[in-house]
N, C-alpha and C positions, 0 to 999 in steps of 0.2 A: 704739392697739396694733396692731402688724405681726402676719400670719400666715402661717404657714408651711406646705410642701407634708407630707405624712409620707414622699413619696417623697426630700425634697430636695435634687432636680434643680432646682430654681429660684429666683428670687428673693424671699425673704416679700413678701406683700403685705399692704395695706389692709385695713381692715373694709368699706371700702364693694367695692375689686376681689373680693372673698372671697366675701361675699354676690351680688353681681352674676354672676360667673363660676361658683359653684356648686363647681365641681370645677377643681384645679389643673392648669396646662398640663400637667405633667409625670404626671396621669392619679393623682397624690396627690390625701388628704385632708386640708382646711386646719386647723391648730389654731394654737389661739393660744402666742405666744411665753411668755407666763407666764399664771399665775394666782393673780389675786389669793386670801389669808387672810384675811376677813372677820374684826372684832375680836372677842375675846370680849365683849365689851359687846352687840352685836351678840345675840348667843347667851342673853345674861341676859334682853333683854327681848323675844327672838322669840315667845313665848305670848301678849305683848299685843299684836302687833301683826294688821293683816289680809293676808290673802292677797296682795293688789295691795301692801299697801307691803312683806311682806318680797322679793315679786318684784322690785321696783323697786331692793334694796337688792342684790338678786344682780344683776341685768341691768347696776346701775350700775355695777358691779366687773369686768362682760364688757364691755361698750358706752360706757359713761359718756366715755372718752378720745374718741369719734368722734363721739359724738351729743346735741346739747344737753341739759341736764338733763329742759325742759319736753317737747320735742320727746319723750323718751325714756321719761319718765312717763305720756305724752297714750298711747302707743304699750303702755305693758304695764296703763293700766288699762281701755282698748278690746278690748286681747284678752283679759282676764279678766274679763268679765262675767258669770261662774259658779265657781260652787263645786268645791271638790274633795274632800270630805268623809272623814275616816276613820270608819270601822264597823266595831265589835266585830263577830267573827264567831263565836268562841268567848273562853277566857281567855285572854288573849296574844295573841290573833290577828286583825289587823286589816285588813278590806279598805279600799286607797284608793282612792276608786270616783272615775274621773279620765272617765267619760261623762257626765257632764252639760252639756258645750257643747252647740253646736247641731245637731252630727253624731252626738254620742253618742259618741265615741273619746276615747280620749287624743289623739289625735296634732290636737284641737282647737286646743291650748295653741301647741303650736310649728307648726302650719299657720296660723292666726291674727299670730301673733307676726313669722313670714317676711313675711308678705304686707303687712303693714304697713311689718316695717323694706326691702323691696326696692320699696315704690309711692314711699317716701320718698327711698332712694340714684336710682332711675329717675328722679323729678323733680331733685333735685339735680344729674342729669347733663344734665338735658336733652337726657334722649330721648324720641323718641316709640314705641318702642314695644319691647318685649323678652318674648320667644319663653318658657315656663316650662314645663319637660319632669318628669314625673315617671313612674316607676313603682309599680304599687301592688299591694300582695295584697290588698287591704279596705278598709282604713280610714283610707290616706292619704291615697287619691283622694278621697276625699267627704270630708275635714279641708281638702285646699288646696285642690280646686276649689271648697269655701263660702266659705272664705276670700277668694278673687281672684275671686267671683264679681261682674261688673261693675264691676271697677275698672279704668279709663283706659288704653289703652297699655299692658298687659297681656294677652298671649293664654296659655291654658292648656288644654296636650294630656296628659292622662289615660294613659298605659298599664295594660292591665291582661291578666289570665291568661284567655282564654276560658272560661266553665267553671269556674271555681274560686273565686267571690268568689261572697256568699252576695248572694240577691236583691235584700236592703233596699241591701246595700254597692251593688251596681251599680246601684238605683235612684236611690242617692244622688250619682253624676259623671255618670249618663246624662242624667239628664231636665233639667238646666239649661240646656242652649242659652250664647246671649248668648255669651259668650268663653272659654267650657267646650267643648273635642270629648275625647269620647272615644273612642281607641282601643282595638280587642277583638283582640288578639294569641292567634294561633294558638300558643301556647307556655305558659311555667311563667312565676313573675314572675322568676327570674333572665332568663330572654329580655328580659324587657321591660325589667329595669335595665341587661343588656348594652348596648340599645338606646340607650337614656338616655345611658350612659359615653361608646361609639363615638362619639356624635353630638358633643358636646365636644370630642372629635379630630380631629373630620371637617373641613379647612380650603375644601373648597366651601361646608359647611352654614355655619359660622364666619364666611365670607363675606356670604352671602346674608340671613344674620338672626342678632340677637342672640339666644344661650341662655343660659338659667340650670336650675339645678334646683331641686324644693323637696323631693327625699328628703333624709333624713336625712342625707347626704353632704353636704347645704349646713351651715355655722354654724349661720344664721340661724334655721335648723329645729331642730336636735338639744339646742343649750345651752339655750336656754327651758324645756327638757323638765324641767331643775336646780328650774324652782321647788316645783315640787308636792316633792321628796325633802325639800326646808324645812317647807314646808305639815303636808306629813306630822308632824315632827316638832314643829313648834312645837304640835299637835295633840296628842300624843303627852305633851309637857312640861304641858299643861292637865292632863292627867290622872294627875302626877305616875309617868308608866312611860316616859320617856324614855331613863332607862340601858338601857344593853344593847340598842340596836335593831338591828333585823335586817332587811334587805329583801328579799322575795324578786322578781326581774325576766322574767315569761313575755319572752321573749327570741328575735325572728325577726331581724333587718337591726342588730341591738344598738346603735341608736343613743339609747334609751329607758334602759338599764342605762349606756353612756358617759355620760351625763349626770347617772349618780345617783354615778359615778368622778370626777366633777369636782367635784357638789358635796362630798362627803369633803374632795377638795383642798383645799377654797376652806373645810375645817374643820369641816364637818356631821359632828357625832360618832352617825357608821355604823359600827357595828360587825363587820360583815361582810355580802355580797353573794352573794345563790344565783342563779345564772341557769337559768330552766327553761324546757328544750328539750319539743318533739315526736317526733316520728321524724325532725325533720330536722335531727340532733345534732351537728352538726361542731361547735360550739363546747365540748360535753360531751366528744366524741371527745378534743380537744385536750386536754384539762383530765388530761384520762385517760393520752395518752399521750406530750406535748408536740409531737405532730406536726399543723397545720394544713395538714387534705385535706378543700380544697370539693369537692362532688359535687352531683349535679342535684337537684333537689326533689323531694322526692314530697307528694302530695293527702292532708290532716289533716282533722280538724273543727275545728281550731286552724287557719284560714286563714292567717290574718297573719302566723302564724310561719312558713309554707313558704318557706323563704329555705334555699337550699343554698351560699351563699355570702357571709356580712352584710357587708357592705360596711366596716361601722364597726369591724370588727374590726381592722383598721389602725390605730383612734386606740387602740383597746384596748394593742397593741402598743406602739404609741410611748408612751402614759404610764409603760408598766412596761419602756421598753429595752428591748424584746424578752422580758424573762423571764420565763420561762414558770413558775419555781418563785414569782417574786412574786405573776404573776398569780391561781397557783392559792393563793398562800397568804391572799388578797383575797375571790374568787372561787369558790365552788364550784358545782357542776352536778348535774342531774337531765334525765331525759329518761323518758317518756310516749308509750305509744300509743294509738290510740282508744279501744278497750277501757278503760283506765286512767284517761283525763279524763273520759269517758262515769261509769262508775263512781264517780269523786272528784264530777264533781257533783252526781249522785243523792244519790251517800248524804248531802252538806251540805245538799242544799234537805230532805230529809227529816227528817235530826237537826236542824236549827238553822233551816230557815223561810230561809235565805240562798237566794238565786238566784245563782248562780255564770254565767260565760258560759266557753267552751272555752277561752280562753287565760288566764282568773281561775282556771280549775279546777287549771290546771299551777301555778299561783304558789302557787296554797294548796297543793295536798297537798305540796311541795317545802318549802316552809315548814312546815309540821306534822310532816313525815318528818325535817328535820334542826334544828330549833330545839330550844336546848339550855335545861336551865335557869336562871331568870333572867333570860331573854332577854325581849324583847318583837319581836314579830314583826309586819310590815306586807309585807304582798305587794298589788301593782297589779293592781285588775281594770281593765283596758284599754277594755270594750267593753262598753255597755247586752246584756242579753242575748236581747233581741227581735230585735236584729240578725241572730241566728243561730236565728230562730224556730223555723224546721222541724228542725234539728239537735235543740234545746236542746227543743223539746216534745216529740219521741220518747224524750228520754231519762229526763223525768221525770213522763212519762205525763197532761200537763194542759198546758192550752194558754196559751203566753206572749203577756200585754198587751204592746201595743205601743202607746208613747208617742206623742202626739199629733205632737208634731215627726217621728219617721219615718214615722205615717202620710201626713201631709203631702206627702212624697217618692214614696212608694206611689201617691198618681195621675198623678204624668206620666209622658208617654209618651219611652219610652227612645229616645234618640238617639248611635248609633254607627257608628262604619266600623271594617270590618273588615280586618286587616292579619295581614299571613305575620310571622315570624320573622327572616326576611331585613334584613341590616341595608339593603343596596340597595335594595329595597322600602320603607323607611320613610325611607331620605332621600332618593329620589326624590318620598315624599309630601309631605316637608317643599318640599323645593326647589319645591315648584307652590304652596307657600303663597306 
């Protein structure tokens, strides 16, 4: 299957150029030429199947055309070696608790999943070695730096926001060493994505060494994210409340919610889609008044969402032609301020014994404020919530266990350099690599 720019200015490419190059010459994001419809058979018997094979049955329908069957299986049941579990958290309302990999994010799934199908395109080309740039508010970095930790001919530089990524997050890309550096950007994470983009443009850095990315702006990264919206549901079908689902998507860089717009495509009977913002609302703004105005970030207890300009909102656009009446008739939004998540998750760990973390607390009360009846409702908590210990234990006055795997991360010692904003600055650091 060819891919295409969404700016397109250029030629579709490959699955394996798409993946390797991250980001289209022409500064688009790549999507695929079509998308497969999965059969309704397919659909009759997803409640027996497990996690790894209904992945396998979506991946095949993305990748299958580029990548041998076995090749392509070895690769999604390596990166799924955990669960994703749905939990009742009232009636109708269900958390999909997508932290249980080995960083504790969601973004395990498609960090995981990149690093294996780009160590496989890299051997295929016979290279020795390829540059892999990401920016992070949280929980990408410590998703692809475990991911690519120590694999071959692979280096990985980390950007992130100085200051605004909670401790365990930044214990988790600092302290690895081996072919992990982490960068500490004097800026917000849109500096740091700026950084990432530029650098793909940049024809000395282009020269001097291969880049890729593994933000959400790569394929490789963002469509795997499709499995767990199946997971969910074949979950969902065990428990005969299948009709009428609802999702709700805490929603920063929205490459997490594109992926739950594909799988719909590809015939996941989703009922409708709430994307829930922080204070940092541009996609709520748009929804509101059809006009898309990024503006700079501003600092949440919902980290991960400070994205003042998501990237993916591009593919968002190209699935709906531009239209903003389809989008919003798909699509709707909410937005939260601290005050408001702070509160949403007191009161749930209090009525219900549920541990929310700040960007599960946006999905739920969003879900709970617009779910209609009849409906069944499934909103993503994104992030174990010991990640955000000191937040999350001032709010609900008792102190959060922290899982042996983060504690883990908690004793090394943090290793980073520290970089300006300046895009000259960071590709003069490159170019001494």
């Amino acid at each position: 299957m060819n891919y295409y720019s969404t700016n397109k200015n250029i030629s579709p490419a490959s699955l394996q150029k798409a993946v390797v190059d991250g980001l289209a010459g022409d500064r688009g994001l790549y999507m695929p030429e079509r998308i497969a419809v999965l059969p309704a058979s397919f659909f009759d018997e997803i409640d027996t199947l497990t996690f790894q094979e209904i992945s396998y049955r979506v991946a095949d329908a993305f990748f299958g055309e580029d990548i041998e069957p076995e090749t392509l299986r070895q690769i999604v049941y390596d990166t799924l070696n955990f669960d994703t579990p749905l939990v009742e958290v009232k009636e109708n309302i269900y958390s999909l608790e997508l932290f249980h990999g080995p960083t504790s994010a969601f973004k395990d799934v498609g960090g995981r999943f990149m690093a294996r199908i780009l160590g496989y395109f890299i051997k295929k080309q016979g290279q020795s070695e390829v540059n892999v740039l990401v920016a992070t508010s949280g929980d990408t970095g410590s998703a692809v730096a475990n991911g690519f930790l120590g694999v071959d001919g692979i280096k990985v530089y980390v950007l992130y926001p100085k200051g605004l990524v909670s401790d365990i997050q930044e214990k988790q890309f600092t302290t690895l060493g081996q072919n992990i550096t982490a960068l500490e950007v004097d800026g917000t994470f849109d500096d740091c994505q700026a950084l990432v983009k530029s650098s793909f443009m940049d024809a000395d850095l282009k020269a001097h060494m291969e880049l890729t990315s593994a933000n959400s702006i790569n394929v490789a990264r963002f469509l795997p994210q499709a499995f767990y919206y199946f997971y969910a549901y074949a979950q969902l079908k065990k428990l005969g409340k299948a009709d009428n689902m609802v999702v709700c998507v805490p929603s920063g860089n929205f490459g997490n919610i594109t992926a739950g717009l594909f799988a719909k495509r590809m015939g996941l009977p989703i009922q409708h889609f709430i994307a829930s913002n922080n204070r940092n609302d541009i996609f709520f703004s748009y929804l509101e008044t059809g006009e898309y105005k990024p503006r700079p970030s501003v600092s949440t207890i919902a980290n991960a969402m400070d994205v003042g300009d998501p990237s993916n909102f591009a593919r968002i656009l190209d699935l709906y032609d531009g239209s903003h009446e389809a989008i919003a008739a798909e699509i709707s939004g909410a937005r939260y301020d601290d005050a408001q998540i702070a509160e949403t998750l007191k009161s749930v760990y209090t009525e219900t014994g549920y541990l929310l973390d700040p960007h599960g607390a946006c999905g739920y009360r969003a879900l709970v404020e617009q779910i209609k009846p009849g409906q069944t409702g499934v909103f993503l908590e994104t992030a174990h919530p010991a990640k955000f210990k000191e937040t999350v234990s001032a709010i609900i006055g008792a102190e959060v266990e922290i899982p042996e795997k983060l504690q883990a991360f908690m004793k090394g010692t943090k290793l980073s350099v520290e970089m300006g904003k300046d895009f000259e600055g960071f590709k003069n650091y490159l170019l001494s690599k």
